[in-house]
C-alpha positions in Angstrom: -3.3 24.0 17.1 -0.3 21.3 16.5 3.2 22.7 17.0 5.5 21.9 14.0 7.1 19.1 15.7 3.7 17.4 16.5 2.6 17.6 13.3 6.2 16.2 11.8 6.0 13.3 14.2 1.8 12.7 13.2 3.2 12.5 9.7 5.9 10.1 10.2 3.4 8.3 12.2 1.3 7.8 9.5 4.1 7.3 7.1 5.7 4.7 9.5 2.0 3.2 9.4 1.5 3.0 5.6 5.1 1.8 5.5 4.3 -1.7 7.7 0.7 -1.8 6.1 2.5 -2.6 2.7 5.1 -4.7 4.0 1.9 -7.0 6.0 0.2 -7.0 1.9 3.7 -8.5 0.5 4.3 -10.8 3.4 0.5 -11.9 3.2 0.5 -12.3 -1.1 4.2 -14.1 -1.2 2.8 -16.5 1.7 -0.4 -17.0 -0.6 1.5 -17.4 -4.2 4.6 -19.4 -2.6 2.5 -22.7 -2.5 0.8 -22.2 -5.8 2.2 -23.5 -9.2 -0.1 -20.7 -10.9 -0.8 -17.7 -10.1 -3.5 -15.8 -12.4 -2.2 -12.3 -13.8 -5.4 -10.4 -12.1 -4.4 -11.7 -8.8 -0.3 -10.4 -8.8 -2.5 -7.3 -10.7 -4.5 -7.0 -7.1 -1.4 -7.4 -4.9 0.7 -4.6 -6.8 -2.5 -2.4 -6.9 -3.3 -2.6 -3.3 0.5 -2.0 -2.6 0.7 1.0 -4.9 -2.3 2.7 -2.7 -0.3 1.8 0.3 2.8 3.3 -0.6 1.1 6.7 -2.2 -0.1 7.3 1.2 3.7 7.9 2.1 4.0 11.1 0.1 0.2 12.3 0.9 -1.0 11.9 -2.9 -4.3 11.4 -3.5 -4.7 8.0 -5.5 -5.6 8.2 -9.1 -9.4 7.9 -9.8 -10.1 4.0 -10.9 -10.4 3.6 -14.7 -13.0 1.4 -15.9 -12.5 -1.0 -18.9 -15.2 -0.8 -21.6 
């Protein structure tokens, strides 16, 4: 059974972990988009999306289930 500490220090683990995976998505769109003249809506859409997930890892929330346009 983890100790309260260990389990404190798996979560900032994690959080730490989430944290720098979002920070790699930015650094890998902007380097992508910074050499482009036009970027298409659905792409930045992607980015932000994919960043959102990342970051609602920080506060353990489950993601939203995906909604499906008609």
């Amino acid at each position: 059974m983890f100790s309260a500490n260990e389990s404190e220090q798996a979560m900032t683990e994690t959080a730490d972990k989430a944290l720098l995976d979002a920070l790699d998505l930015v650094d890998s769109g902007l380097s992508d988009l910074q050499s482009r003249n036009l970027v298409a809506a659905s792409e930045v859409a992607d980015m932000l999306l994919d960043l959102r997930l990342l970051l609602l890892q920080l506060d353990g929330t489950q993601p939203p289930e995906p909604v499906l346009a008609p």
